[in-house]
N, C-alpha and C positions, 0 to 999 in steps of 0.2 A: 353286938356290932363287930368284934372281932372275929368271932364264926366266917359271919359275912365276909368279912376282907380277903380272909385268908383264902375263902371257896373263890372269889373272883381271882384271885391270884392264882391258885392252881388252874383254874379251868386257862387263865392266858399262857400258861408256862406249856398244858398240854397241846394246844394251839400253836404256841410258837416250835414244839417241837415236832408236832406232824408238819405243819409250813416246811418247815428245815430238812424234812428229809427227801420232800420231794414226790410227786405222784404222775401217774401215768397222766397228761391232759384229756380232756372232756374232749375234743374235737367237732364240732358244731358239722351237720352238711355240710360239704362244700357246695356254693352258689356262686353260678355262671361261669362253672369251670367248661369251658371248650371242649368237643368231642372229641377222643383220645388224648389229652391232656394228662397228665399222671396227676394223682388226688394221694395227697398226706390223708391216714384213719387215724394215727396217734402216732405217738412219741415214747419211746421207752420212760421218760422224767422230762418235766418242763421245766429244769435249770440243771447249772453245774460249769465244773470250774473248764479255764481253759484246756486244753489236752486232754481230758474227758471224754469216753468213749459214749456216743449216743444211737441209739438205735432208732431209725425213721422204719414207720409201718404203711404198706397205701397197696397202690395198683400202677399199673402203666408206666413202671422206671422203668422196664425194656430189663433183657437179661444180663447185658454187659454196661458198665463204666466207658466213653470215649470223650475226646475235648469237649462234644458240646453236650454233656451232661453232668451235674453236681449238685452238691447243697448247698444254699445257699443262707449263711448267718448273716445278722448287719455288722458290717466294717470288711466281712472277709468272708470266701469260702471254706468249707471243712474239706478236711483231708481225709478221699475216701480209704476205707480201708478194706470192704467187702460192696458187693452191688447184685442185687436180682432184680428180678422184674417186680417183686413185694416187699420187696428187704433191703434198706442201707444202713450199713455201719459207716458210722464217720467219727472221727475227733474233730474235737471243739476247737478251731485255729486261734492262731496269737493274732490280736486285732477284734476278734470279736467283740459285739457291746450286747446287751439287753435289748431285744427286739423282735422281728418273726421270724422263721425258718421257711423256708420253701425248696421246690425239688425243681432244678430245669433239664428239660428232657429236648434238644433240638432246641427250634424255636417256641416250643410253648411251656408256660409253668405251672404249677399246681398251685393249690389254694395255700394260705400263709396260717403257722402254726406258733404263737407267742412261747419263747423263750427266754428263758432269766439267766443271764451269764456272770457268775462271781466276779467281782471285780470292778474297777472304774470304770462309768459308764459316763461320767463328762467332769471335764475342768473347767472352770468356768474363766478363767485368761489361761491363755497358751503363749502369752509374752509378758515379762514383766522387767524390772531393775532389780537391783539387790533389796532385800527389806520387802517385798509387792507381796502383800497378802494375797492366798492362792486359797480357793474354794473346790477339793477334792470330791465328785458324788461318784455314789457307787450301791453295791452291795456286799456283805460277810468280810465287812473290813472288821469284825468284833471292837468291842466294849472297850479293849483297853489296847496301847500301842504291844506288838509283840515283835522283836525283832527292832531291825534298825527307823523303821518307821516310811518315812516319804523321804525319796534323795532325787536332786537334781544334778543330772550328769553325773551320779554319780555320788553326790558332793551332799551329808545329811542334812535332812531340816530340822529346824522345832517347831513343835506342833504345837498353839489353844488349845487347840478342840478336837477331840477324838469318837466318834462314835461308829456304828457299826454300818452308815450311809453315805455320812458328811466326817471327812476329817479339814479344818481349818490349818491353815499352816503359812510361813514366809519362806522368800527367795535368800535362801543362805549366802554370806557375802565371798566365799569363794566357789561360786555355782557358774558354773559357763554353760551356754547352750547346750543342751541335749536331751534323752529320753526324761524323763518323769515317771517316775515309779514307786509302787508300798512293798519295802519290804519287810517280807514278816517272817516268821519262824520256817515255815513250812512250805513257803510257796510266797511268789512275786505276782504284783498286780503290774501292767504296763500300761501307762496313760497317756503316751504319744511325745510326739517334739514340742520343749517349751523353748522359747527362743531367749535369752537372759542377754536383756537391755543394758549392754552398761559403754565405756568409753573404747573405740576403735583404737589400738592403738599397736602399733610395730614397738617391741623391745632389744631385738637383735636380727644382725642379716650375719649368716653364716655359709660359708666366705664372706668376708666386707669388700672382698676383690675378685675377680673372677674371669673367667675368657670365653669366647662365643660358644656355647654348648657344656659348658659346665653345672651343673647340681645348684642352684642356690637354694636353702632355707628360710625362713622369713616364721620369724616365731614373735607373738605377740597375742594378744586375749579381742574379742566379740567377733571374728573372722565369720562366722558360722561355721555351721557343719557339712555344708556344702556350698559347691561356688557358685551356682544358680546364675544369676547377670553381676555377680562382683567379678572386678580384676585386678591383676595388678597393672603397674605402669612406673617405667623408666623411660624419660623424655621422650613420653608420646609411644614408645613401642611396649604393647600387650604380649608379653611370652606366651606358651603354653605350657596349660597347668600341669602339672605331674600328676599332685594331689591337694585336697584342701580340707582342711580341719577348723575347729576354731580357733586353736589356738597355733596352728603351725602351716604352711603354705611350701611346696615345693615345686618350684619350674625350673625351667632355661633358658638362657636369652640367646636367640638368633644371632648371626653373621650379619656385621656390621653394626648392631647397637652401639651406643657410645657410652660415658661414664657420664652421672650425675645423682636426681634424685630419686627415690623407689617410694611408692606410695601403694596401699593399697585401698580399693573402694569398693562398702559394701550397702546395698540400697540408697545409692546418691552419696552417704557419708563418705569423704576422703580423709584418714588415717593421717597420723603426724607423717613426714618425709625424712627415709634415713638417706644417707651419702653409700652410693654404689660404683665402687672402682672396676670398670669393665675394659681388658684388653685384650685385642686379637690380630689375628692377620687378615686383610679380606684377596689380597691378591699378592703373587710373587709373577718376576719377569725378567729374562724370559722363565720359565719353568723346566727349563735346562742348561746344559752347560758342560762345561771340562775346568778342570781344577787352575785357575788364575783367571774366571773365568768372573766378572760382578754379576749378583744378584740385588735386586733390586726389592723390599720387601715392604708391602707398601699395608696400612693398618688404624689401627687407634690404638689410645692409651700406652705408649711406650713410655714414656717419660720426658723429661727434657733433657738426660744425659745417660750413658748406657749405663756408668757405676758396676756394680754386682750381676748385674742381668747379660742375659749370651743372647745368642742365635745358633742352634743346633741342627742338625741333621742328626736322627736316630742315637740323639745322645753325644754326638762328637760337634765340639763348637768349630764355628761357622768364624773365621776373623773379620772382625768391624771394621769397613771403612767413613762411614759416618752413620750416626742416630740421632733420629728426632722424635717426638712425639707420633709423627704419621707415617714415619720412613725410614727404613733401614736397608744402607745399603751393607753388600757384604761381599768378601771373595772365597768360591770356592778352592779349598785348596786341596794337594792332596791326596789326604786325609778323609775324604769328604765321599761318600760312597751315596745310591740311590735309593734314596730313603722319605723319610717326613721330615719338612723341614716345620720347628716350633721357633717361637720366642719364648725367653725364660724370663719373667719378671718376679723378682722376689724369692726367688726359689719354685714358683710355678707355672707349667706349660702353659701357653697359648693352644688354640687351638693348632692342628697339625694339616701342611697343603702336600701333596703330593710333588718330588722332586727329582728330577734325572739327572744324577750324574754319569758323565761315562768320556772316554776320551779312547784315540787312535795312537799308541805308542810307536806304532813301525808295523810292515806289510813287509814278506818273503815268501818269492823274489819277485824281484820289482819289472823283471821281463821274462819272455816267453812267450811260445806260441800259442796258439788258441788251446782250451782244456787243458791248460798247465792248472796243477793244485796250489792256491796260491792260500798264505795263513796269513791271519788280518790280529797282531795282541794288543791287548789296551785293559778294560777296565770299564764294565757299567754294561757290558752288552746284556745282561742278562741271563738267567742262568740255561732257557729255552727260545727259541728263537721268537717264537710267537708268530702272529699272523700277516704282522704290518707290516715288521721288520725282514730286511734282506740287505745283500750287496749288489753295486752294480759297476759295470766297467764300460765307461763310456754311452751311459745311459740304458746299456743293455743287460737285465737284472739276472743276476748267476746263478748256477745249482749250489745250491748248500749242502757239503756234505758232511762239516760240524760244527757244533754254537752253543756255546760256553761263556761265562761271563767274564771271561778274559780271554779267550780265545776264539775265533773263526775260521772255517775253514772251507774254502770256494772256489769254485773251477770255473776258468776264462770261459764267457760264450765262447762259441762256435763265431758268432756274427756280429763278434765284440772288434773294434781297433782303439789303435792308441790314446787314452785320454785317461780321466781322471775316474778315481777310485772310491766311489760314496757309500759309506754304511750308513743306513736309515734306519733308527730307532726312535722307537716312542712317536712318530711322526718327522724327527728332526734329521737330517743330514748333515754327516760331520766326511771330513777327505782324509782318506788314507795316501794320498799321493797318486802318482801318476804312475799306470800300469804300458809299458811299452809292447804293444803284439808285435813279435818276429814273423814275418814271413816264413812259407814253406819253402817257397818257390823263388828262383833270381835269374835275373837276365845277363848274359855273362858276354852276348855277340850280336850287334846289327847291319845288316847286308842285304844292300848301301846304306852306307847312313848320310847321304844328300842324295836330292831328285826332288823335282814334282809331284805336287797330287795325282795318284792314279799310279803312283813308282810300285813296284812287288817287292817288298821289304821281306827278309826271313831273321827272325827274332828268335838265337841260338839262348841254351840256358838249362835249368834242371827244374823238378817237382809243378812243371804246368799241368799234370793228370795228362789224363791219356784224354778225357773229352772235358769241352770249355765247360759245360753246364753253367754258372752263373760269370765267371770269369768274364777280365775285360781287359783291351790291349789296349792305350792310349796313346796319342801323341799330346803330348801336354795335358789338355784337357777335352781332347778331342777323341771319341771313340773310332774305332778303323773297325775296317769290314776283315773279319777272318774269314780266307779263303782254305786256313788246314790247320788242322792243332795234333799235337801230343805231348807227351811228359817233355821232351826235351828242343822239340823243334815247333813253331807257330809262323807261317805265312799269313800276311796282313795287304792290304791294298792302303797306301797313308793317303788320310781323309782330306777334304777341301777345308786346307788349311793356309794363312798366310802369314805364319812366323814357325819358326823354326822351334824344338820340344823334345822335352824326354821323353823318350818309348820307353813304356813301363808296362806290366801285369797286374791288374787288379783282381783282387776278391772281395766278398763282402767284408770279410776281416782285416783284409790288410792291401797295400801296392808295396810291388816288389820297387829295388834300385833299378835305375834306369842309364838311358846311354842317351847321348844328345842325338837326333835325327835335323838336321840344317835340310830346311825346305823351301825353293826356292820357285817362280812362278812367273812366266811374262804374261800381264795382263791386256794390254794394248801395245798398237803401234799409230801415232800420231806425229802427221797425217800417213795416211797410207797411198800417199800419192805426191808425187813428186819431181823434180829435174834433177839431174847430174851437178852436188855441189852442194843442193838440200840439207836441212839439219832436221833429220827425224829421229822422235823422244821413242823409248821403249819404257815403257812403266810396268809395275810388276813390286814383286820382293822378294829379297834371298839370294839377290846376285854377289853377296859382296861389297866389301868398302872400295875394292880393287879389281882390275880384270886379271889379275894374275893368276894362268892356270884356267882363264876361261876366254871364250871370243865369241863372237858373231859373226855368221855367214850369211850376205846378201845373194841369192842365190847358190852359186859356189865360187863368189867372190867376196874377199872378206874386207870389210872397209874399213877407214877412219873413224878410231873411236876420237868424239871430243870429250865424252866427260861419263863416268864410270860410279856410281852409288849403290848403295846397297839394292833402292827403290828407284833407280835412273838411271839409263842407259841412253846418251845421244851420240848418231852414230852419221857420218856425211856419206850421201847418195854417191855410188864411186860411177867414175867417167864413163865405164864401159856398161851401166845399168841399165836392166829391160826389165818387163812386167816378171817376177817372181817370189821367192816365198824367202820371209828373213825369220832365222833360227837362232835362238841364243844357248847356248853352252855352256853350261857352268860345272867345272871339273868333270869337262866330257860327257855329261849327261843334258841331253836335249830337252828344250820345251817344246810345246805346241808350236808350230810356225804360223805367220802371218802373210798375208797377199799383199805387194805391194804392189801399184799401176804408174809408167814414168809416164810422165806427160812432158810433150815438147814444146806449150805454150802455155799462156796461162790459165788457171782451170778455169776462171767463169769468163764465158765468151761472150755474154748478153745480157741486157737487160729490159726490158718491158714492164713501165708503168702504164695503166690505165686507171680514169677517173671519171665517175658517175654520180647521181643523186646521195647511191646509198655509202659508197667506201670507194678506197683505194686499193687496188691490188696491184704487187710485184712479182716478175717473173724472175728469175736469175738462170742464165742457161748456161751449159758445160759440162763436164763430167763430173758428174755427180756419184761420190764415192760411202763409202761406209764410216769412215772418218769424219763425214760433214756431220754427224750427228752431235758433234761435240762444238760446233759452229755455231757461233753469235750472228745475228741479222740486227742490222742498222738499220732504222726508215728514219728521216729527217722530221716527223711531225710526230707521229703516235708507236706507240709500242703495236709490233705484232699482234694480231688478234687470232687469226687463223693461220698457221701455216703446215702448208702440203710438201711431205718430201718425196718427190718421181724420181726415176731411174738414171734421168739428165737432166732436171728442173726441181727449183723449190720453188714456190710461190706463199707470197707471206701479203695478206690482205691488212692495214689497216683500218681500222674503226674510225670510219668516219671520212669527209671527203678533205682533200689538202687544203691548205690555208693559205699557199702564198708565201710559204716559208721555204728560203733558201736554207739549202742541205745537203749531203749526201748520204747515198744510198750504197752498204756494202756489206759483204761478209765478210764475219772473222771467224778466223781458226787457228786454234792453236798457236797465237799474235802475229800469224801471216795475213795482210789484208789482201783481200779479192780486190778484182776488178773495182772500179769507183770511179764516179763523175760528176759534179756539179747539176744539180738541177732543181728546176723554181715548179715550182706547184702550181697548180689551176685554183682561183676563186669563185670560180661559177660551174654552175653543173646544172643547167639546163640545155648545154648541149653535150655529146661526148667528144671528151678528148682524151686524145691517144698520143701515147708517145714512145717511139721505142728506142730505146740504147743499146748498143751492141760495139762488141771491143773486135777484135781481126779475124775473118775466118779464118778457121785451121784449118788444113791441106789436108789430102787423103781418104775423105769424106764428103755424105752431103746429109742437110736434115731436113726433115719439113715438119714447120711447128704449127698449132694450128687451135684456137681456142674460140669462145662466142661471148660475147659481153652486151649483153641486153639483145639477143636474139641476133647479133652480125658476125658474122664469120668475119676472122682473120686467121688467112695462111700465111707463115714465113715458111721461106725455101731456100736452103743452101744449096750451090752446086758445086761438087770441086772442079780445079782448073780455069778458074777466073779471076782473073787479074783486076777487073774494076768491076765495082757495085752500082746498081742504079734499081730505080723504083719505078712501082706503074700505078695505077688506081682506074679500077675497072668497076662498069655501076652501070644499067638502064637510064641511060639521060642523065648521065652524070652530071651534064654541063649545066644540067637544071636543080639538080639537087645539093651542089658541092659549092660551096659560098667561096670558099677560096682553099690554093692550099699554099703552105709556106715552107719554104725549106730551110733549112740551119746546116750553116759548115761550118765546125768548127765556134758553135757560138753564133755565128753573124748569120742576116738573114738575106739567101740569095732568090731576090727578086725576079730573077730572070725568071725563072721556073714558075711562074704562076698560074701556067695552062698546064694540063695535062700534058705529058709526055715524059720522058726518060734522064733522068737525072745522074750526070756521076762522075764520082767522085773517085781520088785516089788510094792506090790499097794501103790499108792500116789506117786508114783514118777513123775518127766518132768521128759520128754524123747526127744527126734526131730529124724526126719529121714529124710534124703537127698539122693535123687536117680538123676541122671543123665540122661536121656533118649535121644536117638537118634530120628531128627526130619527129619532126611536127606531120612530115610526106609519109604517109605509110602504104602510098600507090605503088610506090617504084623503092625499095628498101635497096640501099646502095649492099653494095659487096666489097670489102676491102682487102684488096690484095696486096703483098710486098713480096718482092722474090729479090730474095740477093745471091752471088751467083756470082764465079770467078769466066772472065772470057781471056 
């Protein structure tokens, strides 16, 4: 019996040692491999450990290695190390398990060839708690433990059960998640990620305080080993992660987070909550300034009183004028240069905002002409000018020809004048004060300096250039026509002006000193018609408060001044006056003259109302001057609607027929009233009625006036040389047509007259005559005539 035992025992022991070493595989056909498809013949050994050089035998792998061709083990591919078109060498990768091998070539693969990889080929939980019994399979884990055994993350286990397939074992109680692995004398088996179940919990946050974009730590145990969908969280805001471990966490928390709880969450579970002090700045304002200058700095987490803590700019403190938990103000002093401005709490920074200081000490010199070099010193300009920045003089931005951080140095435009001095940095605008341009050029003589517009002024002086090109000569603010220029001499024609002004030289850079030019002007002469004794006004300006040193010639007679203004001149018509031109003077220099016309009676001679269906029209006759234009018309019922001004007539129609309303009828001018008379308006106007008014005829003359009112003639006719007036009315059958007619003297109505024939009256008298005409006969259309006429 023992024979027996022992030959069974040796024949297993030969067995398990040919097993052990390995043999070339048997390789079956391959079947249903695809036409040119690459086909595994064998395998150099069909097992072996990982990094294991393995020889693949076959057809159809092509002559070279590219991305889309490899070997392929289960868990992983090998790492090629040679390739032909019959031959790969490859090592056995880390990851691989016990499974088949195949070759992919492109899109197609070869037939699968069973290989046995040393090592863990499953664990039966891949998560546990401390204590969780763990079920190791594999193969050539040997008989007995050698080396440290099974460690989780690291961390040993003990083992039950050890054998050379299965080792039994638990989750040792300082094991934190990570790889699983056997290690043994000679070599390590690796069995993947165990995850170890135990309490979430934060231990320490390092910093416990911190400011927006600072390092924090966060160390504590079951984090995992990566952050997959955990996060952290401080009220509500998710930093990003730096890095994550299981037992350690590093981020930063964003601009504007606030201070409170810090938690971290992994697969739903939320972690105990530690206290996280977070302080920063989120805004400062303005973000510039000069030293005395308040800064506003506005944040979280300051504290509720400053104590120990500053406010800095690159290290040199900032003086408190108040602090609060959300706000610090501060003044720059200084001291205080353009740097980062931090808060200091505790002894550490806040985050840092970017801060301008800089200030305008003094500018030399502070006058000159254009392209004077003028230096700007202060503090904070910079140590290069940059691209923003520049000077400007009066809006108009200069050449730079140095810039230094406490120094500038800039040349007046050309088409710069006097005003204020801006250096712009960083976007900001700070005054250097007021840059004064001197002229080149001065006016030193004007000649004349009084006259009228249209006078030939010569404007004596130095540096006007020899041509104007942009140059400009004013009288106040009035440009003048240059008729000559050169460096020292400029004739000008002075512009349609009505006050008196400095004559000056302008450039685009500057206006020279000036000399007063008094400009004087007669506008009107009202009325320009008149008798011997008359008060007529001159209007204008620049005569003077006074006539002294000036006068007025009516002709080449010079008259009674009554009253003398700067803007008024009235002067009485002298005894001996006939139609001529009145001239005003003022320090010998003449205006334009005026027409004046005497008249020996009074200017309106006549009047003629007519009244129809549709309106009323007035005539007014007499010498009708240029003066009347300034002349007011009275109608006693309606305002003017139309009126015509003629030669010796104006005629002014109201709207609309009279009403019955007593009134007068007259012109004003200038508060002299014309002619005027009493008279009553017609109510009906189904017949026409006519009436005419006329004041004395004047001697020396005769007129004949003559107009149509609804298709009938009326001619008036003056004769001179007649002593009495008298009328006629001439008409086809008049006697059949004419209802009656009525004569008026003076008002009353002289009956005698109510047949046709010759009417008359004494010289100088009003008179009116009113006929009644039938419009309804249109056989025999009367004809109205009236001839008046001196005998």
């Amino acid at each position: 019996m023992k024979r027996i035992a022992f030959l069974t025992a040796l024949i297993a022991i030969v067995i398990w040692a040919c097993s052990d070493k390995g043999s070339e595989p048997n390789v079956p056909p391959p079947a249903d491999i695809p036409p040119g498809a690459p086909v595994i013949d064998s395998l150099s050994t069909d097992r072996g450990y990982v990094n294991d050089t393995l020889e693949v035998y076959g057809k159809s792998f092509g002559e070279t290695q590219d991305s889309s061709r490899s070997v392929a083990f289960r868990g992983a591919d090998g790492d090629v190390i040679s390739w032909t078109d019959t031959e790969i060498s490859v090592r056995i990768p880390e990851g691989a398990k016990t499974g088949d091998v195949s070759v992919k070539v492109d899109t197609l693969t070869s037939n699968s060839v069973a290989f046995i990889v040393y090592g863990i080929n499953h664990i039966e939980l891949n998560s546990g708690g401390i204590g969780t019994e763990v079920r190791i399979y594999g193969i050539r884990f040997g008989y007995h433990q050698y080396g440290k055994g099974v460690t989780f993350n690291g961390v040993q286990a003990d083992e039950s059960y050890w054998s050379d397939t299965l080792i039994i074992t638990t989750v040792p109680s300082q094991a934190r998640t990570g790889q699983v692995k056997i290690e043994m004398l000679n070599r390590d088996y690796d069995g993947g990620l165990f995850r170890v179940i135990g309490e979430l919990r934060i231990e320490e946050l390092r910093p416990s305080t911190g400011t927006f974009g600072t390092q924090l730590e966060i160390i504590g145990d079951f984090f995992g080993e990566t952050q997959g969908s955990s996060r952290v969280s401080l009220n509500g805001v998710n930093p990003d992660i730096l890095s994550w471990s299981d037992g350690r966490i590093v981020t930063t928390y964003p601009l504007g987070c606030t201070s409170g709880e810090l938690t971290v969450t992994v697969d739903g579970e939320v972690s105990n909550a530690m206290p996280y002090s977070v302080f920063g700045i989120t805004s400062i304002s303005p973000n510039w300034g000069a030293p005395g200058d308040t800064i506003t700095v506005s944040g979280t987490g300051f504290g509720d009183m400053q104590g120990s803590n500053s406010v800095e700019i690159d290290g040199v403190e900032v003086p408190v004028i108040e602090w609060t938990p959300e706000q610090i103000v501060c003044e720059l002093s200084t001291e205080s240069m353009r740097g980062t401005l931090a808060v200091s709490i505790g002894g550490m920074l806040s985050n840092g905002v970017q801060i301008y200081v800089f200030y305008v000490d003094r500018m030399e010199p502070v006058e000159g002409p254009v392209e004077t070099e003028v230096s700007i010193y202060g503090r904070g300009f910079g140590d290069s000018q940059g691209y923003h920045n520049y000077v400007s003089f009066a809006g108009t931005r200069a050449n730079t020809l140095q810039w230094s951080d406490s120094q500038i140095v800039v040349q007046v435009p050309y088409w710069s004048t006097t005003g204020d001095v801006l250096v712009k940095l960083f976007g900001h605008p700070i005054s250097a004060g007021t840059f004064t341009v001197d002229c080149l050029f001065a006016v030193t003589g004007v000649e004349p300096d009084w006259g009228p517009p249209g006078t030939m002024v010569t404007i004596t002086g130095s540096g006007f250039g020899i041509n104007q090109g942009s140059s400009r000569v004013r009288f106040g603010n009035t440009p003048a026509s240059v008729i000559s220029w050169d460096d020292t001499e400029i004739v000008v024609s002075v512009p349609n002006i009505d006050k008196s002004g400095v004559v000056s030289v302008s450039a685009a850079n500057c206006t020279s000193s000036g000399i007063l030019f008094n400009v004087y002007r007669a506008l009107d002469l009202v009325p320009d018609v008149g008798l011997p004794g008359d008060t007529l006004a001159i209007l204008g300006s620049g005569f003077g408060e006074s006539e002294a040193g000036s006068e007025v010639l009516f002709g080449e007679l010079t008259p009674e001044i009554a009253e003398w203004t700067d803007s008024l001149i009235r002067i009485i018509v002298p005894a001996e006056a006939s139609d001529c031109n009145v001239t005003v003077l003022v320090n010998g220099i003449s205006s334009p003259s005026f027409d004046f016309w005497l008249s020996t009676t009074s200017d309106v001679t006549g009047f003629i109302k007519a009244c129809n269906v549709m309106d009323v029209s007035f005539s007014f006759y007499g010498r009708i001057y240029s003066t009347w234009r300034y002349a007011l018309i009275h109608l006693p019922v309606n305002e003017p609607g139309t009126i015509t001004w003629e030669e010796e007539r104006v005629i002014a129609h109201e709207t609309g027929p009279g009403n019955g309303t007593e009134g007068y009828s007259y012109i004003d001018f200038d508060g002299s009233l014309s002619f005027s008379e009493n008279r009553i308006d017609s109510l009906f106007c189904k017949y026409f009625y006519h009436e005419l008014w006329y004041g004395p005829i004047m001697g020396g003359y005769e007129r004949d006036y003559s107009f149509m009112l609804r298709d009938i003639p009326l001619s008036l006719n003056s004769i001179a040389d007649s002593q009495l007036v008298r009328f006629s009315l001439e008409g086809s059958a008049a006697e059949e047509h004419v209802e009656n007619v009525r004569m008026y003297y003076r008002g009353f109505i002289d009956n005698s007259h109510d047949e046709f024939g010759d009417g008359y009256f004494g010289w100088g008298d009003w008179y009116s005559i009113l006929r009644d005409i039938d419009w309804d006969n249109e056989t025999y259309p009367p004809r109205i005539s009236v001839t008046f006429r001196k005998e």
